[in-house]
BAKOL-372688 format. One line per 8 residues: number of its first residue (from 1); for each residue z, x, y of N, C-alpha, C. Coordinates in nm, 2 decimals. Example, Ala and Ser with C-alpha at 12.3 -4.5 7.8 and 13.67 -1.06 7.14 Angstrom:
1) 0.78 1.32 -0.57 0.78 1.23 -0.45 0.78 1.32 -0.33; 0.71 1.28 -0.22 0.71 1.37 -0.11 0.79 1.29 0.00
This chain:
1) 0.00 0.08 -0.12 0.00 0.00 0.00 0.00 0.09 0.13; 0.09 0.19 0.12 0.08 0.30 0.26 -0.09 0.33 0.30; -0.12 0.38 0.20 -0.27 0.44 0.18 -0.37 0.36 0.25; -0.34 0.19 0.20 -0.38 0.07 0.25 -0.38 0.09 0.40; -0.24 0.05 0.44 -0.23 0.06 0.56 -0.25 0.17 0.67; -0.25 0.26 0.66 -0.28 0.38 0.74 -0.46 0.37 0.74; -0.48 0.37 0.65 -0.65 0.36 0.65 -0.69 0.23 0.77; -0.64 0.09 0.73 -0.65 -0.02 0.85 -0.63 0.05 0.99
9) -0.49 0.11 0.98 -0.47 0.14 1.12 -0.56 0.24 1.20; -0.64 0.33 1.12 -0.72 0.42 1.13 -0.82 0.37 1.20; -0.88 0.24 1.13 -1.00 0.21 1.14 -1.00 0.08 1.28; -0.85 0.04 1.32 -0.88 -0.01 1.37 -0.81 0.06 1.54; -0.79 0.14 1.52 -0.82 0.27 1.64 -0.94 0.31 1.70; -1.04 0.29 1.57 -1.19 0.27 1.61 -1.26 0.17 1.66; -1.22 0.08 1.63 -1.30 -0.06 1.64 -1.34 -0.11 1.79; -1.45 -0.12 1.83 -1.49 -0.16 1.95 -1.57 -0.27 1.98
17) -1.59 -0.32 1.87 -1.64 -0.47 1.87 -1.54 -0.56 1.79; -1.61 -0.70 1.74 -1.55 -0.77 1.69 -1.63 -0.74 1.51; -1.74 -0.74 1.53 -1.81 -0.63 1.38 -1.69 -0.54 1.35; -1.67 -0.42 1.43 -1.58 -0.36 1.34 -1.43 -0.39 1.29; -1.37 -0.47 1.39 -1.22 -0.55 1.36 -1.24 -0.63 1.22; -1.38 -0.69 1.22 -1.39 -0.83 1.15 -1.39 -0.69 0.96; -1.50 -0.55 0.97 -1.49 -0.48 0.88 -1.35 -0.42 0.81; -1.22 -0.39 0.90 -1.10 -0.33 0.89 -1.08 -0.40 0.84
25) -1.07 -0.52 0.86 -0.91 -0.65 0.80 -1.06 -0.66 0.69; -1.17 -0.69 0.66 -1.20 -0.72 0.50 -1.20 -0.64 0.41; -1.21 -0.50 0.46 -1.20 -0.39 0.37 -1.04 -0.37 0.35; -0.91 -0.39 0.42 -0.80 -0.41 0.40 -0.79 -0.45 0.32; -0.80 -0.60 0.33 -0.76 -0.75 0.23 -0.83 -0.74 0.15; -0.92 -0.64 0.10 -0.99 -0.66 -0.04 -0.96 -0.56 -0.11; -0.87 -0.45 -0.05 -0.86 -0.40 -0.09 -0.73 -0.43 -0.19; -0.64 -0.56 -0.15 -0.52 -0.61 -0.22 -0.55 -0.77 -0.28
33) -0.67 -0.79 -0.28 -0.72 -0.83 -0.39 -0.74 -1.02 -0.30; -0.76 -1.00 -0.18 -0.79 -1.11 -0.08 -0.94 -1.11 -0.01; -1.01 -1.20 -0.11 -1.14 -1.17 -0.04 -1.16 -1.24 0.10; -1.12 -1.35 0.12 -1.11 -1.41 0.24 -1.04 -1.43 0.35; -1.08 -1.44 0.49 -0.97 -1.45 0.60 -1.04 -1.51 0.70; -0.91 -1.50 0.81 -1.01 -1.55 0.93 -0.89 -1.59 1.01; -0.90 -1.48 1.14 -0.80 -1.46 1.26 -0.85 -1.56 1.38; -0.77 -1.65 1.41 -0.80 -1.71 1.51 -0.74 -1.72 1.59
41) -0.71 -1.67 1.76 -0.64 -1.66 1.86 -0.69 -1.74 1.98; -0.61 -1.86 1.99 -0.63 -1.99 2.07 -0.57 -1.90 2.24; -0.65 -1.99 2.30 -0.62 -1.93 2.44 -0.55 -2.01 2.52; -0.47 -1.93 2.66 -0.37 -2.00 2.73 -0.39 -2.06 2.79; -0.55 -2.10 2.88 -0.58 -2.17 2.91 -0.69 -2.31 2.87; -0.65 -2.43 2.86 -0.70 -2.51 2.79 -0.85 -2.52 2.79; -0.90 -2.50 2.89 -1.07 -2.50 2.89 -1.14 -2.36 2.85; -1.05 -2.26 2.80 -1.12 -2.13 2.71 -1.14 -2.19 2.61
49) -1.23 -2.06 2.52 -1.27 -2.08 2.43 -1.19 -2.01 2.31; -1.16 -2.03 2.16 -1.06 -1.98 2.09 -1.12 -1.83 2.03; -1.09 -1.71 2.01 -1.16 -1.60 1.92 -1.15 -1.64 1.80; -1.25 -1.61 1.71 -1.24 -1.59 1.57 -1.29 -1.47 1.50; -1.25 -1.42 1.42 -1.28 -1.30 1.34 -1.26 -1.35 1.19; -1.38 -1.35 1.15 -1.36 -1.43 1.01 -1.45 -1.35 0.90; -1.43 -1.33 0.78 -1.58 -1.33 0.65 -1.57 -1.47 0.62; -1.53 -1.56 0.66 -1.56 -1.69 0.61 -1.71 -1.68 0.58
57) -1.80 -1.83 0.54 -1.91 -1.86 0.54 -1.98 -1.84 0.71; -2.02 -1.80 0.76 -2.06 -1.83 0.94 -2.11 -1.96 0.93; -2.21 -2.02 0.81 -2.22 -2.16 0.87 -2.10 -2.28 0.88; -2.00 -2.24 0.82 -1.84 -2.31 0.84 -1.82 -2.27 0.97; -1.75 -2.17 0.97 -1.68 -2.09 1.14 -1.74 -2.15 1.27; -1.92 -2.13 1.27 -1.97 -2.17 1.40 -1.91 -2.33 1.36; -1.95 -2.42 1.30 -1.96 -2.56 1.26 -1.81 -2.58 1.34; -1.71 -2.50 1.29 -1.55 -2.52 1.31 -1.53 -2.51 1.43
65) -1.59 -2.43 1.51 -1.58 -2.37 1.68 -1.68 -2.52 1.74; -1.80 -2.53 1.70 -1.85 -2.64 1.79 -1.78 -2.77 1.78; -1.73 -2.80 1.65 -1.64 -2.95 1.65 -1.50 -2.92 1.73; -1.46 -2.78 1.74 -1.35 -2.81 1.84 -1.20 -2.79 1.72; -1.26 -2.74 1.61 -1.15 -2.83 1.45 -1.03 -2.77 1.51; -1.02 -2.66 1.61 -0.90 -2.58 1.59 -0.78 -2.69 1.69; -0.84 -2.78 1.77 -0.74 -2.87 1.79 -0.74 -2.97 1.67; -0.72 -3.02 1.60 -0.72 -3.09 1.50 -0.64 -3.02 1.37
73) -0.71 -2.92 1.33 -0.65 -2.85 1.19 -0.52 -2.83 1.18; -0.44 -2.89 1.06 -0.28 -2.91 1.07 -0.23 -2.79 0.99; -0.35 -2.70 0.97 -0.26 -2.50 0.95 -0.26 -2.44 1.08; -0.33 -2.51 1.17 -0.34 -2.43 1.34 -0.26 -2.47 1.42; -0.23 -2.65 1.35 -0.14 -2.76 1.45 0.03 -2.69 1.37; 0.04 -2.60 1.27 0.16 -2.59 1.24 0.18 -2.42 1.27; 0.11 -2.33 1.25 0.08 -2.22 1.32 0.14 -2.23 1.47; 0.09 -2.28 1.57 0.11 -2.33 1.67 0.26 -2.36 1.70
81) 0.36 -2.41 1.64 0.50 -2.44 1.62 0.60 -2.36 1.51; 0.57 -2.24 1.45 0.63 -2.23 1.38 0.58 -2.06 1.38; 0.71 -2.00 1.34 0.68 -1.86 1.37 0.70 -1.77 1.21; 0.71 -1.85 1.10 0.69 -1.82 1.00 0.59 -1.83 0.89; 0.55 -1.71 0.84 0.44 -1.76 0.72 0.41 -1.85 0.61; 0.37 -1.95 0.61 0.34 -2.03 0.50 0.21 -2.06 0.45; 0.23 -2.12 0.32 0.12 -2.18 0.26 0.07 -2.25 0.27; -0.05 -2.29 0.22 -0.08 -2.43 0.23 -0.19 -2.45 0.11
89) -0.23 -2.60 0.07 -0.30 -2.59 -0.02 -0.43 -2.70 -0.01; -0.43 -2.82 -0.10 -0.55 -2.91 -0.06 -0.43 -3.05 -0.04; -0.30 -3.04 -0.06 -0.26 -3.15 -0.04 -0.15 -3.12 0.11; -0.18 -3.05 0.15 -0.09 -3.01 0.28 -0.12 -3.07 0.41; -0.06 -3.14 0.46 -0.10 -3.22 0.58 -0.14 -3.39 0.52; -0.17 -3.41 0.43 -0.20 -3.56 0.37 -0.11 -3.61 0.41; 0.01 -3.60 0.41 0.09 -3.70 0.49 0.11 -3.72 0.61; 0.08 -3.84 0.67 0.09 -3.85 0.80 0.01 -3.80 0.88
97) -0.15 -3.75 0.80 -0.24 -3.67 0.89 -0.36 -3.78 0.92; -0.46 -3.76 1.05 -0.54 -3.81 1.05 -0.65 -3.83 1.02; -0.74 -3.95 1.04 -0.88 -3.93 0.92 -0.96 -3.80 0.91; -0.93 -3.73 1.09 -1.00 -3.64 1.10 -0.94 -3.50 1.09; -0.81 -3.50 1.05 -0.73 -3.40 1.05 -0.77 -3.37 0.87; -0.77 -3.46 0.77 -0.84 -3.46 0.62 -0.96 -3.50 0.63; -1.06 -3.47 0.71 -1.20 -3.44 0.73 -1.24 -3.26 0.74; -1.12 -3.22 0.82 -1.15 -3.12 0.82 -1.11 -3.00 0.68
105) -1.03 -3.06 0.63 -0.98 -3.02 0.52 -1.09 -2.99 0.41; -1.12 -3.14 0.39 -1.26 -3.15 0.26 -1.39 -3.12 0.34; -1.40 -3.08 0.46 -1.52 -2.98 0.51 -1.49 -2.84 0.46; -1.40 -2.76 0.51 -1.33 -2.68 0.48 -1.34 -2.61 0.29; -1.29 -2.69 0.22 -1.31 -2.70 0.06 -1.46 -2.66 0.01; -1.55 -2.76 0.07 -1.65 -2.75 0.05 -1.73 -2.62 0.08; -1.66 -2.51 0.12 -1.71 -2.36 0.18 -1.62 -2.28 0.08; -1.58 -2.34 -0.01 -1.46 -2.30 -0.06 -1.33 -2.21 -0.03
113) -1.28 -2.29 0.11 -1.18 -2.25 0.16 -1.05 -2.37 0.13; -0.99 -2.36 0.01 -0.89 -2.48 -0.02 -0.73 -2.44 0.01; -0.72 -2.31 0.01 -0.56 -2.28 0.00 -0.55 -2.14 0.06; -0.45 -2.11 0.10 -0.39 -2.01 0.18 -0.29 -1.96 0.22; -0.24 -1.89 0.28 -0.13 -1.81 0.37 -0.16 -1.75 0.47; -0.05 -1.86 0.58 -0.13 -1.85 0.68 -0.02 -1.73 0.76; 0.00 -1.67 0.89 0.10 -1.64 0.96 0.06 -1.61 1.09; 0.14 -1.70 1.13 0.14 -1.69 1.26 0.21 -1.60 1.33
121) 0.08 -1.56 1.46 0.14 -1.46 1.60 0.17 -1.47 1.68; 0.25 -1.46 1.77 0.30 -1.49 1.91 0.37 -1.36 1.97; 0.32 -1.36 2.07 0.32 -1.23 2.13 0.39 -1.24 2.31; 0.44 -1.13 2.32 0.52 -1.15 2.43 0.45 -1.25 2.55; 0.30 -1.22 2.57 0.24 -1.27 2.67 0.23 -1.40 2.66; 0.25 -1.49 2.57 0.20 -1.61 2.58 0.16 -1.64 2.52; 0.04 -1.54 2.42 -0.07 -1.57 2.29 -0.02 -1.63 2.21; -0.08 -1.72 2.12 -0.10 -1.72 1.98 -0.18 -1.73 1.91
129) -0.23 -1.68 1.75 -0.24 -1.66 1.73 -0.25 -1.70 1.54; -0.34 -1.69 1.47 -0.32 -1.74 1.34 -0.41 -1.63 1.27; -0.35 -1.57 1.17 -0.42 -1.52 1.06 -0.42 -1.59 0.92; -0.55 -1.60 0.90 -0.50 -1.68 0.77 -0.57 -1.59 0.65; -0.54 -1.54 0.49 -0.62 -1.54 0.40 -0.63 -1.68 0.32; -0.76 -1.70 0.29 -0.78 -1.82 0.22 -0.83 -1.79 0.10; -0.82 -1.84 -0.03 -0.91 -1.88 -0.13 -0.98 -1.98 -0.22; -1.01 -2.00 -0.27 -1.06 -2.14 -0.38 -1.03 -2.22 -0.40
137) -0.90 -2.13 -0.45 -0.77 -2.21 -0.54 -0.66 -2.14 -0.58; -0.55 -2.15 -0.58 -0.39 -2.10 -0.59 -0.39 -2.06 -0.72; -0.48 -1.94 -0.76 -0.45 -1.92 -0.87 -0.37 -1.79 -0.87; -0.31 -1.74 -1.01 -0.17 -1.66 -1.03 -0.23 -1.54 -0.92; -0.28 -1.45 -0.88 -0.35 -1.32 -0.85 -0.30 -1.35 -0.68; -0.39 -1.44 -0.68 -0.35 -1.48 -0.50 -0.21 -1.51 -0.47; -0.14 -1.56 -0.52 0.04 -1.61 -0.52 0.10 -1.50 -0.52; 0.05 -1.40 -0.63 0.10 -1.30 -0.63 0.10 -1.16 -0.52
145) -0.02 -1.14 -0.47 -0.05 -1.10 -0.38 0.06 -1.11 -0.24; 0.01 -1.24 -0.22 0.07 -1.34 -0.10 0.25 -1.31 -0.11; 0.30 -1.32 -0.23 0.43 -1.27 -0.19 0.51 -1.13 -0.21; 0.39 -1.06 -0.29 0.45 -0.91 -0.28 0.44 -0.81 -0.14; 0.30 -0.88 -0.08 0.25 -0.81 0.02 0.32 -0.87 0.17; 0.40 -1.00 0.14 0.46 -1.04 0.26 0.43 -1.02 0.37; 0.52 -0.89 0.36 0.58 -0.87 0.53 0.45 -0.76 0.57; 0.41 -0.67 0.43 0.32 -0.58 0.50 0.21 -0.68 0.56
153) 0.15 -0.76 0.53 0.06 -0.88 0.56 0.10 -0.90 0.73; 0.24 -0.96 0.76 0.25 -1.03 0.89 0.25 -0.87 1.00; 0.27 -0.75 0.94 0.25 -0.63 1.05 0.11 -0.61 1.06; 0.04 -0.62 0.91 -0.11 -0.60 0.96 -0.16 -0.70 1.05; -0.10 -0.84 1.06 -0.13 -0.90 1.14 -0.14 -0.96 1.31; -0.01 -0.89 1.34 0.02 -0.85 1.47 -0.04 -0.73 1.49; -0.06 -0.59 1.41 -0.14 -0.49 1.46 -0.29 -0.51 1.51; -0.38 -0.64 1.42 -0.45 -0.68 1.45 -0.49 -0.76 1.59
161) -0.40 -0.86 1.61 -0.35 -0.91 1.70 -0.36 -0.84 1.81; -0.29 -0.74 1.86 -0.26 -0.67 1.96 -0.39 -0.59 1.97; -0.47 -0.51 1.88 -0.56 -0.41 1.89 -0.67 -0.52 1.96; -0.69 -0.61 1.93 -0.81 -0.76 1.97 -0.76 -0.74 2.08; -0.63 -0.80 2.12 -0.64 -0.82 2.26 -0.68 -0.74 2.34; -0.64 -0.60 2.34 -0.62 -0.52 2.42 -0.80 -0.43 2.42; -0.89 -0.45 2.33 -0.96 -0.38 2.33 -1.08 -0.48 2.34; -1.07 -0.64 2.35 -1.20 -0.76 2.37 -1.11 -0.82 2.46
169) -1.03 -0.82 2.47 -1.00 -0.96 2.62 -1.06 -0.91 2.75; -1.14 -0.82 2.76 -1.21 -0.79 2.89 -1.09 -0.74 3.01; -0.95 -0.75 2.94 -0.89 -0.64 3.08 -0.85 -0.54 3.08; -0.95 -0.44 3.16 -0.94 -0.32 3.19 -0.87 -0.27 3.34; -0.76 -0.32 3.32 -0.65 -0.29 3.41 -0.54 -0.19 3.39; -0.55 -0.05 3.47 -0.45 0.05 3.44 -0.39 0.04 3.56; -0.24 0.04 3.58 -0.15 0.03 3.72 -0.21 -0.01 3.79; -0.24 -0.16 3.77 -0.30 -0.25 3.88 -0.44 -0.18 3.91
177) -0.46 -0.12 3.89 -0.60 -0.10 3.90 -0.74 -0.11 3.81; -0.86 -0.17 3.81 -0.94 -0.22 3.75 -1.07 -0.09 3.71; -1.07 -0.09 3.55 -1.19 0.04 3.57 -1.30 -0.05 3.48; -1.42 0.04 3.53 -1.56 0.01 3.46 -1.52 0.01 3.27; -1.59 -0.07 3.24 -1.60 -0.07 3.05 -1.58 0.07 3.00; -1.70 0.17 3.06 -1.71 0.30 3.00 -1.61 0.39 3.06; -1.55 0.40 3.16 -1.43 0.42 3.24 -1.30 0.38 3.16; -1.30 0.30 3.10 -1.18 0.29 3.06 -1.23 0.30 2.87
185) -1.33 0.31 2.80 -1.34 0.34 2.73 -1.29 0.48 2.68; -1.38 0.54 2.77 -1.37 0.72 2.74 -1.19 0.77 2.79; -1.12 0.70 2.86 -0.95 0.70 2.86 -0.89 0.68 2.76; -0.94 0.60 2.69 -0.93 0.54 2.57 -0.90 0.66 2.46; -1.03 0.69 2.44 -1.07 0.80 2.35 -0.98 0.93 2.41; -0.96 1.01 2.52 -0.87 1.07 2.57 -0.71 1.09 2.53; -0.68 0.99 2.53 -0.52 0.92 2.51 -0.51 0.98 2.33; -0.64 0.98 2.29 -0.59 1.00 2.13 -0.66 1.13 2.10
193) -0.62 1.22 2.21 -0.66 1.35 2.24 -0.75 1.39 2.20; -0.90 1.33 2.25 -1.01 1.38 2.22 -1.08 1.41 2.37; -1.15 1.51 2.34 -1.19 1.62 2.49 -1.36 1.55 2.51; -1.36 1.61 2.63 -1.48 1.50 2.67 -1.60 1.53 2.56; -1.64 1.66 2.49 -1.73 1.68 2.44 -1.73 1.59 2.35; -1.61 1.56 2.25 -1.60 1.51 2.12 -1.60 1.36 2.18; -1.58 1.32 2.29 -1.59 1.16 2.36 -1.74 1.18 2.35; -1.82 1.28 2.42 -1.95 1.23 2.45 -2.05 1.18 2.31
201) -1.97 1.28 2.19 -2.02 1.26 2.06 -2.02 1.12 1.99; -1.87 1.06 2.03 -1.86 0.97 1.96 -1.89 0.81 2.03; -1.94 0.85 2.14 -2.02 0.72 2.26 -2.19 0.74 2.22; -2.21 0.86 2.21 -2.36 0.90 2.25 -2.40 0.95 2.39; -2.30 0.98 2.44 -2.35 1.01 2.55 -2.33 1.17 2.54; -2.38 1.25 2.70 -2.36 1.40 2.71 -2.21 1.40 2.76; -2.15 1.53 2.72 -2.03 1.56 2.76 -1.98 1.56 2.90; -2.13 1.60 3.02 -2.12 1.59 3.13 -2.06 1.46 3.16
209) -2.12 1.31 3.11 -2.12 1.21 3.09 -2.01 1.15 3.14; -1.94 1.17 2.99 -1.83 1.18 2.97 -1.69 1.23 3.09; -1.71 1.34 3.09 -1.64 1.39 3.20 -1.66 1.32 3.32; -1.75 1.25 3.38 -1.77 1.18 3.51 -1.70 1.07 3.49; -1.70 1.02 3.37 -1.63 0.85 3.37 -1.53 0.92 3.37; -1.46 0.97 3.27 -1.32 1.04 3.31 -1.28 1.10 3.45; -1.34 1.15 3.51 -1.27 1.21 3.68 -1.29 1.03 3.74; -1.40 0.99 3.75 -1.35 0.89 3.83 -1.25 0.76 3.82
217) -1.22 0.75 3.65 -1.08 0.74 3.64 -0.95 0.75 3.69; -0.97 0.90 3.70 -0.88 0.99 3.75 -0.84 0.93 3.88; -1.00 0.96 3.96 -0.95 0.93 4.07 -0.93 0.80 4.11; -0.97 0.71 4.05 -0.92 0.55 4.10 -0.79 0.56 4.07; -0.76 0.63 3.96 -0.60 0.61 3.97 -0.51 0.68 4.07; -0.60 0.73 4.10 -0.50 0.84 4.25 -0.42 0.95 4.13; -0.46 0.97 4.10 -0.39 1.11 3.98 -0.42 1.27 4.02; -0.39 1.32 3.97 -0.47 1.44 3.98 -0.52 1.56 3.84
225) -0.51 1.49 3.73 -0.55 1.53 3.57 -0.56 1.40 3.52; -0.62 1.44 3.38 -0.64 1.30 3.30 -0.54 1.30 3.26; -0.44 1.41 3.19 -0.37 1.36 3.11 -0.24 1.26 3.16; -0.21 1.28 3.34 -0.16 1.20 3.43 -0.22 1.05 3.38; -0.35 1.03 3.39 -0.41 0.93 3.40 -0.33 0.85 3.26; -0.35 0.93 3.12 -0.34 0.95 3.00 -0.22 0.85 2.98; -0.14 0.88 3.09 -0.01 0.81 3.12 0.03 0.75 3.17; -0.05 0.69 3.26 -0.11 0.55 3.30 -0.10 0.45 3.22
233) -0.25 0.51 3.13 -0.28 0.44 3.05 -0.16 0.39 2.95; -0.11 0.44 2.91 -0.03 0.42 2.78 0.10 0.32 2.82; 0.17 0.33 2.96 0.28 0.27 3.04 0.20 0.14 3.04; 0.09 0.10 3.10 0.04 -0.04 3.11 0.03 -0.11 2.96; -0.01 -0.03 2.88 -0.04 -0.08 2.75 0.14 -0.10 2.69; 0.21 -0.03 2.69 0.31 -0.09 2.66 0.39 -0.19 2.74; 0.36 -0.22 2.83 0.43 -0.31 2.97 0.36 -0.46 2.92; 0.23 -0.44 2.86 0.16 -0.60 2.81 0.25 -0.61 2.65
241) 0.29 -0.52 2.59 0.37 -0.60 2.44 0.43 -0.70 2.45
């Protein structure tokens, strides 16, 4: 499981899209014997739209996002109120749920998404957030899985969590100050002590490049070195936990 995990966390040190986040957590979870998932982070304000990072089926996921399901679904409606991980299966929510709350369910099935463990995130700022693995059916492998791997499950979850936000929510704010994508990219890359050459290698750009997004960093931040900057960086990033 260490092995497991250090490799995720590796990979998701890298990750700069939602392609690569969406590769970390399936090569993770399959690696403990979970083929399916699908991280959903609802937003604070009501007229956004929710993230998903899923291997679901994509013709499920989009279908799920245009109907809106994530207000409706009673693993998102209980996610949402509850800060513990639980299960769920094909008879979960049948009571007391509505036509369209068990519409979504036997839509759901029919992609063969019937049962799961779900765990919810909530994060100092406000977020929440849901990871769920799902499978077919509750058979012995998955059960077993689901409660050996517990707790390691709800840290990979919040590591996930936090790595999404901070690297797709679009804010690139260091001490109150706002930097360009590649500007705060290549700080990025810095922070985990890599020099501008080895930045320019791993962007594609020239090291000259590289080095210019970095000084003008620098100097928006009123600093006078990166590694100043370095320190910036890392103070704001812990100030949002």
């Amino acid at each position: 499981m260490q092995l497991v995990f250090e490799t995720f966390l590796e990979r998701l040190s890298e990750s700069v899209d939602e392609v690569d986040f969406r590769e970390a957590m399936a090569a993770a979870a399959g690696e403990l014997g979970l083929s399916a998932f699908a991280y959903l982070s609802l937003p604070v304000e009501t007229a956004a739209k929710p993230r998903l990072i899923s291997n679901y089926p994509s013709r499920w996921t989009s279908y799920y996002l245009r109907k809106r399901y994530e207000d409706f679904d009673p693993v998102i409606e209980r996610a949402r109120c509850d800060t513990c991980p639980f299960r769920w299966g094909p008879k979960f929510g049948r009571i007391g749920s509505s036509k369209l709350q068990r519409q979504v369910f036997d839509e759901a099935a029919a992609f063969g998404i019937c049962c799961g463990l779900t765990i919810p995130v909530v994060d100092r700022r406000g977020g929440v957030a849901a990871m769920t693995f799902a499978a077919d059916e509750p058979d012995p492998t998955f059960l077993r899985v689901a409660e050996r791997y517990g707790q390691a499950l709800q840290l990979m979850a919040m590591c996930f969590h936090i790595s999404v936000r901070r690297k797709l929510s679009g804010d690139r704010t260091v001490d109150g100050v706002t930097l360009t994508p590649r500007e705060y990219e290549c700080l990025q890359w810095a922070a985990r002590g890599k020099s501008a050459w080895e930045i320019g290698s791993i962007l594609g750009i020239r090291k000259r490049t590289a080095s210019f997004h970095l000084d003008n960093a620098r100097r928006k931040l009123g600093v006078r070195t990166i590694s100043q900057a370095v320190v910036l960086l890392a103070t704001s990033r812990s100030s949002t936990l």
